[in-house]
C-alpha positions in Angstrom: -20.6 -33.7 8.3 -17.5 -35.7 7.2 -17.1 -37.5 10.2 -20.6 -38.6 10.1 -20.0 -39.5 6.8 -17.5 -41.7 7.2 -19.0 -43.3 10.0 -22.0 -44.0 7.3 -19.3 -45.4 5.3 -17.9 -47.7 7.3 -21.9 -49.3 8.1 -22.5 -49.4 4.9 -19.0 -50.2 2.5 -17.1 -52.8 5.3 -17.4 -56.5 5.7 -17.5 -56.4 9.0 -19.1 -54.9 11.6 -16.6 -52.5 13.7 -17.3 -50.4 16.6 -16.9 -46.5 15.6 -17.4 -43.4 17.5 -17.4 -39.7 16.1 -15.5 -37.6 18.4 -16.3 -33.8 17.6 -14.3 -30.9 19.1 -14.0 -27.3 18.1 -11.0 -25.1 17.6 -12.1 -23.0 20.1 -11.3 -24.9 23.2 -7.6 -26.8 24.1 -6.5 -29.6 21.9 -5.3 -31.7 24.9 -9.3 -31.9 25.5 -9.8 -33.3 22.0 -6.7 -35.4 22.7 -8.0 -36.9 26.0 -11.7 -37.9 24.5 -9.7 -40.1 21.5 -7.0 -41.5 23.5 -9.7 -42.2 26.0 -11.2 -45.1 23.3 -8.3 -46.7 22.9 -8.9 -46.4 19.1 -6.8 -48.9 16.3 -7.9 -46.1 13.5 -8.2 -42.9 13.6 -9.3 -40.7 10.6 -8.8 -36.8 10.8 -10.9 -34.6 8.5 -8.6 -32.0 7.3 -9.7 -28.5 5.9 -7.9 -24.8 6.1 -9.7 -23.5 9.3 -8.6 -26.7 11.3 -5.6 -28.0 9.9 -3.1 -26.3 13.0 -5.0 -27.9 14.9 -5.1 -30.9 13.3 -1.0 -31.2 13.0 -0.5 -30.2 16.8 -3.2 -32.9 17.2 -1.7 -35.7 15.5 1.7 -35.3 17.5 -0.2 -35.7 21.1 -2.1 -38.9 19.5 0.6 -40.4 17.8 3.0 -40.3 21.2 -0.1 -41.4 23.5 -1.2 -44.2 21.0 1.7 -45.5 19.3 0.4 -48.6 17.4 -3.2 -46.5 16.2 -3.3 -45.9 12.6 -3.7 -42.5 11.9 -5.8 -41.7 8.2 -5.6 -37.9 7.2 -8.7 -37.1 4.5 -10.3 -33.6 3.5 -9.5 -30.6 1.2 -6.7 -29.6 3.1 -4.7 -32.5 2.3 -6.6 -34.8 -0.8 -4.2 -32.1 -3.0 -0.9 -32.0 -1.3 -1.0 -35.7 -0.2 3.2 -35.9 -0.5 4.1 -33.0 1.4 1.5 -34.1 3.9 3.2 -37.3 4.4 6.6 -35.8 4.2 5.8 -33.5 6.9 3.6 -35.7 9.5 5.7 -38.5 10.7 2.9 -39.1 13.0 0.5 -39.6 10.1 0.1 -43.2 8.3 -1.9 -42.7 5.6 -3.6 -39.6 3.7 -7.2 -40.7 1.5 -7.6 -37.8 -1.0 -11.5 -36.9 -2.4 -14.6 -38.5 -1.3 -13.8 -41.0 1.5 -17.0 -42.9 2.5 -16.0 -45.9 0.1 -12.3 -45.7 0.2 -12.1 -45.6 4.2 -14.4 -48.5 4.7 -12.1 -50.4 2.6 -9.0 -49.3 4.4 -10.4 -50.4 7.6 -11.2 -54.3 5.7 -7.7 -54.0 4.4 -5.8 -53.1 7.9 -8.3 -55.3 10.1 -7.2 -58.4 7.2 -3.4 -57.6 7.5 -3.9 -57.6 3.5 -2.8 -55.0 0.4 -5.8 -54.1 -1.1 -6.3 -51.3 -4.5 -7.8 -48.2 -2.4 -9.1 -45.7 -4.3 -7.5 -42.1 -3.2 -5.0 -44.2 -0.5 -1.5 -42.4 -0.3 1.1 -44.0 1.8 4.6 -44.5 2.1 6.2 -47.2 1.1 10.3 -47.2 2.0 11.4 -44.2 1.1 9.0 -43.3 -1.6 5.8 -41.6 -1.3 3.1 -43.5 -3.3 0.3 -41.2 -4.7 -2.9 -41.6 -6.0 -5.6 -39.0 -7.3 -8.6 -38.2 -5.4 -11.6 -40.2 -5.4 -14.8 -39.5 -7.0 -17.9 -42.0 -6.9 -20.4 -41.2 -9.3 -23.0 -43.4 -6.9 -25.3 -41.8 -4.1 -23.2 -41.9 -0.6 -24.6 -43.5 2.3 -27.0 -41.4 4.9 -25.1 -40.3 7.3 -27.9 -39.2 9.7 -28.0 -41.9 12.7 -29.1 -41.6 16.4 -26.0 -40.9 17.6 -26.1 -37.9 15.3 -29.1 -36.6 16.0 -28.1 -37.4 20.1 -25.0 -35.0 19.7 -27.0 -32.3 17.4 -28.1 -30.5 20.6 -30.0 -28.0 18.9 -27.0 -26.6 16.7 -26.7 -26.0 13.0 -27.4 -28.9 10.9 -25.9 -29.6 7.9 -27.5 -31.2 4.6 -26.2 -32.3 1.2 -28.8 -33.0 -1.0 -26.0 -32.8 -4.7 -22.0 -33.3 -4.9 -20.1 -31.2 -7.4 -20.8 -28.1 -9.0 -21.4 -27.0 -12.4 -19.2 -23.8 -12.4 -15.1 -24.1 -12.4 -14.3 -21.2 -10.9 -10.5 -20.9 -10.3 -10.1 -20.5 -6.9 -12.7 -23.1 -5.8 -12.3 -26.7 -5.1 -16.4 -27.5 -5.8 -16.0 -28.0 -9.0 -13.3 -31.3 -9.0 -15.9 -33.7 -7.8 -18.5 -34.7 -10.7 -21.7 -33.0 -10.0 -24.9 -34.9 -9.0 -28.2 -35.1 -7.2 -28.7 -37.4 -4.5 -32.4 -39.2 -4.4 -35.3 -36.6 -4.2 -37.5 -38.7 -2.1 -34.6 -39.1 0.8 -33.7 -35.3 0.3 -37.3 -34.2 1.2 -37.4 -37.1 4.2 -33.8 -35.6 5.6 -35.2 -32.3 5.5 -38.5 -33.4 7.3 -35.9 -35.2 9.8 -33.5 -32.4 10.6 -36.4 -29.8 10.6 -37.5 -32.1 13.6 -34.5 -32.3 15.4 -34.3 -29.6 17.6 -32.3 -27.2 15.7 -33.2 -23.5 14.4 -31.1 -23.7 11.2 -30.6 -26.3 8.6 -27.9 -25.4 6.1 -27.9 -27.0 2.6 -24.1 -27.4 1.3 -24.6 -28.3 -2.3 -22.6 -25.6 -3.8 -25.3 -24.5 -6.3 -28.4 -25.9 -4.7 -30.5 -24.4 -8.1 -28.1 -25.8 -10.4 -31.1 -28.3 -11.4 -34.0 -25.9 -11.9 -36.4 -28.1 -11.8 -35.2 -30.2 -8.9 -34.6 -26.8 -6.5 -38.4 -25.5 -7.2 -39.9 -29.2 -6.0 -37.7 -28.9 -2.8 -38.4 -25.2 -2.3 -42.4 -25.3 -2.8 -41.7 -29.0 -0.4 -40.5 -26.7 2.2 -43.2 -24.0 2.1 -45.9 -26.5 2.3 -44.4 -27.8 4.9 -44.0 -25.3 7.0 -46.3 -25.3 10.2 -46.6 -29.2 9.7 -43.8 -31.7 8.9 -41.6 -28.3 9.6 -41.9 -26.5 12.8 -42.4 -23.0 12.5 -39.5 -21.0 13.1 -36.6 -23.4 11.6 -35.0 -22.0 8.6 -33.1 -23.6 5.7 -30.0 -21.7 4.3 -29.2 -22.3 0.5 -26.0 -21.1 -1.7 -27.4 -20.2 -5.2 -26.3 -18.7 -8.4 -28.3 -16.0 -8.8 -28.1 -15.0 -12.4 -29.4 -18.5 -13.3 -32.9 -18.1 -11.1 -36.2 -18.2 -14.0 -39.4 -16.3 -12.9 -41.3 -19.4 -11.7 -38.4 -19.8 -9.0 -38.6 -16.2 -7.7 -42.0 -16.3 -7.8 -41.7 -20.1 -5.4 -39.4 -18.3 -3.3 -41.2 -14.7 -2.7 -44.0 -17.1 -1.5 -42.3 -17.8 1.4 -42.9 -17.5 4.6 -41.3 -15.0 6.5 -38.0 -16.3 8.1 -38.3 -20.0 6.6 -35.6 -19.5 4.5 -32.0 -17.7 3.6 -30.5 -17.6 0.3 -26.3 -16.6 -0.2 -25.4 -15.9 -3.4 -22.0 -15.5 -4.6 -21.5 -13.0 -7.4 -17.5 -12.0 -6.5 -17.1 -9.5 -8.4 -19.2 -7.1 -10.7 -16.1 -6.3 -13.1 -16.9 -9.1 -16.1 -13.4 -9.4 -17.3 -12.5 -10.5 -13.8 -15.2 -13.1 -14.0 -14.0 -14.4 -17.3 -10.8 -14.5 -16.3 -11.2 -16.9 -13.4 -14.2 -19.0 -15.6 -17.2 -17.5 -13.3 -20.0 -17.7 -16.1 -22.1 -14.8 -14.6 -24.6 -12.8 -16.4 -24.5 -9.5 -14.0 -27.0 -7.9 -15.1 -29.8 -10.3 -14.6 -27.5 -11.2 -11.3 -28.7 -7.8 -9.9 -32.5 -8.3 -11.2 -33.1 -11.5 -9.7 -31.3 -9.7 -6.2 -33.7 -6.8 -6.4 -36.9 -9.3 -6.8 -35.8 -11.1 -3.6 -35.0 -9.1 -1.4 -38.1 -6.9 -2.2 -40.5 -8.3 -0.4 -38.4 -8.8 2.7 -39.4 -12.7 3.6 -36.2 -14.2 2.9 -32.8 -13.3 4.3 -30.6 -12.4 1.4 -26.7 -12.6 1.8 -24.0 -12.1 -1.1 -20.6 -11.7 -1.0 -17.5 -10.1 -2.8 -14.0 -11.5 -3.2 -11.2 -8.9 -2.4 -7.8 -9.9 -4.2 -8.8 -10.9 -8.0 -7.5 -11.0 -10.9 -7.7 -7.6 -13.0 -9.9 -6.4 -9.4 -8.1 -3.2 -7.9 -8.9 -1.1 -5.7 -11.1 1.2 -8.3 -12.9 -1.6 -9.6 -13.3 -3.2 -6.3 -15.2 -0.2 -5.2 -17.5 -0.5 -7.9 -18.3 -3.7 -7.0 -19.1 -2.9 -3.8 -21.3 -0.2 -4.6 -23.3 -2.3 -6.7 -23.8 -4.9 -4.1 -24.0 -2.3 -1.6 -27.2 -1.2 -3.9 -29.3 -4.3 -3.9 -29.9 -4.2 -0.3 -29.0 -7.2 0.9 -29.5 -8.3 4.3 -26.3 -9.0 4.6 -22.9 -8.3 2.1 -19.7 -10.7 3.1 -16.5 -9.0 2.0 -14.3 -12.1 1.7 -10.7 -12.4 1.0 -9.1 -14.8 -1.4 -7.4 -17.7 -0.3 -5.5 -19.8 -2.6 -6.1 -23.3 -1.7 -4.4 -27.2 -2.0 -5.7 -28.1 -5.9 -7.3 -24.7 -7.1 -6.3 -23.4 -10.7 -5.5 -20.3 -8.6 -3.0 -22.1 -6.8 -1.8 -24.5 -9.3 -1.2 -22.3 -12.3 0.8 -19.6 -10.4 2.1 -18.4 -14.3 -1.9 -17.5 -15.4 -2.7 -16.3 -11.7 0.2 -14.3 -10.0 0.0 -13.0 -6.4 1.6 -13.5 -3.1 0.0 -15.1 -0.4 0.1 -16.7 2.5 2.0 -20.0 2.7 -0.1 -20.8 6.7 -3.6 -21.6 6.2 -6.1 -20.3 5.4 -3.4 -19.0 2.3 -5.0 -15.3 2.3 -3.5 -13.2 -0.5 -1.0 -10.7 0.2 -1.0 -8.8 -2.5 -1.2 -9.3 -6.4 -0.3 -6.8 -9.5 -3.5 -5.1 -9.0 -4.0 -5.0 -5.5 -1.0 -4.5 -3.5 -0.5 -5.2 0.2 -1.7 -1.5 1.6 -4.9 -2.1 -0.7 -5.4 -5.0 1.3 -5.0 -3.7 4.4 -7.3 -1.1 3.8 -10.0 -3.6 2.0 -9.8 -5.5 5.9 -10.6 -2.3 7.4 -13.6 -1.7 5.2 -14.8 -5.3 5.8 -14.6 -4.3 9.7 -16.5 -1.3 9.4 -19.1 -3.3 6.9 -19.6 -6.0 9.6 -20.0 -3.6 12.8 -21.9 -1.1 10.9 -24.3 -3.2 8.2 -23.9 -6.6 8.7 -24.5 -6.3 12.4 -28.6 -4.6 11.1 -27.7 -2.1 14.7 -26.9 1.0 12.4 -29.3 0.6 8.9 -31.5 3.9 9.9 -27.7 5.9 10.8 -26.6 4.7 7.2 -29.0 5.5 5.1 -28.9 8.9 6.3 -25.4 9.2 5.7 -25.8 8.0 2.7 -28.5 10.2 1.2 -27.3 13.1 3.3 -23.6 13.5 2.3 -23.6 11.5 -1.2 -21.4 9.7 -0.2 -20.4 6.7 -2.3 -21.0 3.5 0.3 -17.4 2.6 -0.6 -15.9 5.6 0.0 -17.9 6.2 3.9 -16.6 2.5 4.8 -13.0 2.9 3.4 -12.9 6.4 5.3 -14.4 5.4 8.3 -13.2 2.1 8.4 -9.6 3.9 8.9 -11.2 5.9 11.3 -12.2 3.4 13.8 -9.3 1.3 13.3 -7.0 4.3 15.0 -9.6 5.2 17.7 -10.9 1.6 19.2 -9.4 -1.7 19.9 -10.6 -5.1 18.0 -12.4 -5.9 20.6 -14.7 -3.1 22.0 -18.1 -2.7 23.6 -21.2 -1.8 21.8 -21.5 0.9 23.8 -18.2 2.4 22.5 -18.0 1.9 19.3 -21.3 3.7 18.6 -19.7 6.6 20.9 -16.7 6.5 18.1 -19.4 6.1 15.1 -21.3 9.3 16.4 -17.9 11.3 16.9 -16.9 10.2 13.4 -20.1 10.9 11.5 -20.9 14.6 13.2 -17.8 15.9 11.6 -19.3 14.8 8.0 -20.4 17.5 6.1 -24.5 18.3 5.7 -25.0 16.6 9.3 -27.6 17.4 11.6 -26.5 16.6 14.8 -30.0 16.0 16.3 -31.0 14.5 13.6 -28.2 11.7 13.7 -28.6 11.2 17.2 -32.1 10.2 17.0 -31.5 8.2 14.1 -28.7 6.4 16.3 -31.4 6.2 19.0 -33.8 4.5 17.3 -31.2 2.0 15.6 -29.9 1.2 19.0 -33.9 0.4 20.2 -35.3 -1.8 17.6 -32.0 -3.6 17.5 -30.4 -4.2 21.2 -32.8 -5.9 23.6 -31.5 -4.8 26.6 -33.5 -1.6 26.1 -30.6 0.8 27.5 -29.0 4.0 25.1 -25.4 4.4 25.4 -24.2 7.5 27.1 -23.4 9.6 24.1 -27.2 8.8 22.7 -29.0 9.3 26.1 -31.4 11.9 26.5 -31.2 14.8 28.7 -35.3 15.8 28.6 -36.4 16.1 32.6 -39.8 15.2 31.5 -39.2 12.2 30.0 -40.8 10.0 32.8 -44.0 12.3 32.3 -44.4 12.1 28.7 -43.6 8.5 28.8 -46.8 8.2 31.4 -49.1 10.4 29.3 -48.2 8.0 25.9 -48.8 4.9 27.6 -52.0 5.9 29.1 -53.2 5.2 25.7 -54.2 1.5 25.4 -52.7 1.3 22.3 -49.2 2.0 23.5 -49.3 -0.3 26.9 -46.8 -2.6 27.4 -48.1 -5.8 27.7 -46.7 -7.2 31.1 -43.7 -9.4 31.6 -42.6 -7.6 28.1 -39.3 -5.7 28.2 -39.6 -1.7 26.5 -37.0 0.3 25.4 -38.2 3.8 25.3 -36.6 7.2 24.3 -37.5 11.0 23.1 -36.3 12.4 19.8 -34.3 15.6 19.6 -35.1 16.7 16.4 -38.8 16.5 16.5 -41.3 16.0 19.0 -41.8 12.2 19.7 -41.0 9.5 21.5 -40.0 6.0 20.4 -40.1 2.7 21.6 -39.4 -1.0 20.9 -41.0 -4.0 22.6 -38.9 -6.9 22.5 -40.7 -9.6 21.3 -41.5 -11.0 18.0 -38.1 -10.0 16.6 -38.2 -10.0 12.6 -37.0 -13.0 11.1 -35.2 -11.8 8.5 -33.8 -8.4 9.6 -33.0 -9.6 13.0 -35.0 -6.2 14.7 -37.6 -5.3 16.3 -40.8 -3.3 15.5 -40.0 0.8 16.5 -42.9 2.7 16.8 -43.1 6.5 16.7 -45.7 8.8 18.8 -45.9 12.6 18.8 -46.7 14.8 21.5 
């Protein structure tokens, strides 16, 4: 949304009225492409948003722009460079000026001040002047930004994610977060509830809130919730969802009782817990209570209407590998829909970063600055924690193996941390990175028959059934395909039963079991919301 921000910014802040155009681009195709559309408008200012997933890009950028363009101005802003502003300018000769914190006000001035040809006292403006490098602290405004919706935003939307900030800040000052730095508060509840009417119109299946603890305000998140749910089916389409970062400790009954009302797919909740090890929570200043934390996950995701992500934080401080796994296991426990194994990453202006004496560890100096290893994880911990998070994404994550894992699970006792970590090493030595569906489950069923307490017919058909209610395309991989000759005659003799007919135009995936006598099948349509399969049903013969 920065761009768009800006853009806002500029409407709204400058005394003049200047043509500007938001050129997107992703880092997925070639920068010369992104180059091409800017030069192409023969810009006088151009303003580069700046964060760790873009910032390569962003230098190799600059350089094509600056040689192309040599009299544009070129404005560097974001959290990749509001907290390093001197060795940004040190290092980008093709860079003119770096704005560090919020930037709708202070770019809008800078474009007055260059269009006048006079100084002007820019909040968060770092330039050079000479040979010296003049600094100034990032910029926080206390006021309510601009709107940064327009029709040309809506025009490039296309049906993709949109974004919506509703609060700035956060109330938490967790160490290795940036959040936190800006003051926190709540933008106008009246143009939150219209924004969300607007983008839930737009075209697009997912509107992501990015206040970083959208129930922060109690009171403020239950309105907007219980807004959305009567909504729904009116001013909200049907089928658009709206994804929310929460605390989860801090949720009261009245809000779990808003948000079990729900309907069905409408909304996603991710809530960041970290860790479950409470003098690792002190230590970085994460006020958590943990154990109503794991209450308030248990109330949500029982009654299966809203998508439920958390995530953990490989690399922390007093966190090894030990203590690690017993976070996992507890979060592994809850049942989430979906549980993010993330990495640290000390970033430009985090205590993390900045107070290297209280928070040793190598890491990365090239973005995204992933730790390496600390004095309580080393580097082969590390290595190992990536392997697990591979195996957690294929296996769980993915929702194409949750029948297979629970009867791992409960068959071999098997700790969930210790099947990951063991198969996790497993797959990495018998696939590559990039391998087909079909393959990998052929490496997950080799891996898994050897366990102890496996039934071999038994896993195949729970791998059968997985692979049904969760792959449209209806097919079974070789290693799951059934050998039965008479498969094409029971399948007959079940659907001659009106109740199993497959309505027409309607795409069936159909199989026998091994280990009992029954077919399944899947139709694929009406996929579930929230779990992202589809409805299996069992018949015996």
């Amino acid at each position: 949304m920065a761009p768009w921000c800006l853009a806002a910014g500029i409407r709204t802040f400058c005394s003049k009225k200047y043509f500007c155009k938001v050129v997107e681009g992703t880092i997925n195709e070639p920068i010369e492409n992104v180059a091409d559309r800017i030069i192409a408008e023969s810009p006088d200012l151009i303003g580069l948003s700046c964060y760790i997933w873009n910032i390569r890009c962003v230098r190799i950028l600059g350089r094509l722009l600056r040689a192309a363009l040599p009299n544009s101005v070129i404005v560097l802003g974001g959290p990749e460079v509001s907290y390093n502003p001197k060795a940004v300018l040190e290092e980008c000769f093709w860079c003119d000026y770096v704005l560090c914190g919020e930037g709708e006000y202070p770019f809008a001035a800078l474009c007055d001040a260059l269009n006048c040809s006079k100084s002007a006292d820019i909040p968060g403006l770092c330039r050079r002047d000479g040979d010296k490098i003049i600094v100034s602290d990032p910029y926080s405004d206390a006021s309510e930004p601009p709107s940064p919706y327009c029709d040309e935003y809506f025009e490039a939307l296309k049906g993709r994610i949109a974004y919506l900030e509703t609060s700035r800040g956060c109330p938490y000052s967790c160490a290795f977060c940036l959040s936190s730095i800006s003051s926190l508060r709540f933008f106008d509840m009246e143009r939150a509830k219209a924004d969300m009417l607007r983008l839930a119109q737009s075209g697009t299946q997912t509107v992501k809130l990015i206040d970083r603890t959208f129930n922060a305000n109690r009171k403020r998140s239950k309105e907007l919730w219980q807004f959305i749910i009567s909504e729904h089916g009116k001013g909200i389409p049907e089928g658009i969802c709206f994804h929310f970062e929460i605390a989860g400790d801090i949720l009261d009954a009245e809000s779990i009782e808003i948000l079990n009302s729900a309907p069905k797919g409408s909304m996603q909740l991710e809530i960041g817990l970290q860790s479950f090890n409470e003098k690792t929570l002190d230590y970085i200043n994460r006020k958590t209570n943990t154990e109503k934390l794991k209450e308030n996950i248990k109330k949500l995701v029982a009654p299966g209407n809203i998508h439920i992500h958390i995530d953990l934080i490989a690399g922390l401080p007093f966190e090894d590998l030990a203590s690690f796994a017993e976070s996992f296991n507890i979060a592994y426990s809850l049942h989430p829909n979906m549980l993010q194994l993330g990495f640290l990453k000390l970033l430009h202006g985090a205590a993390m970063r900045e107070n290297s004496a209280k928070y040793p560890c190598i890491f990365s100096k090239e973005p995204p600055y992933e730790v390496i290893s600390t004095q309580w994880t080393d580097e082969n911990d590390l290595v190992l924690l990536h392997k697990v998070e591979d195996a957690l994404e294929r296996l769980y994550n993915s929702g194409r193996f949750s029948k297979t894992l629970n009867y791992v699970l409960s068959t071999t006792g098997l700790s969930p941390f210790d099947f990951f970590r063991d198969f996790g090493s497993y797959a990495a030595e018998h696939c590559e990175e990039r391998v087909s569906l079909d393959d990998y489950t052929e490496v997950v069923y080799e891996y898994i028959s050897k366990l102890e307490g496996i039934e071999l017919s038994v896993l195949k058909d729970k791998m059968i059934c997985d692979r049904l209610c969760s792959n449209a395309s209806g097919k079974l991989p070789p290693v799951l395909k059934t050998q039965n000759p008479d498969i094409k005659k029971i399948r007959l003799a079940i659907e001659a039963f009106e109740e199993n007919r497959r309505k027409p135009g309607i795409k069936r995936g159909f199989a026998l079991l091994e280990s009992e006598n029954a077919a399944v099948f899947a139709d694929y349509e009406n996929k579930d919301p929230v779990s992202g399969r589809y409805e299996l049903k069992k018949v015996y013969y």
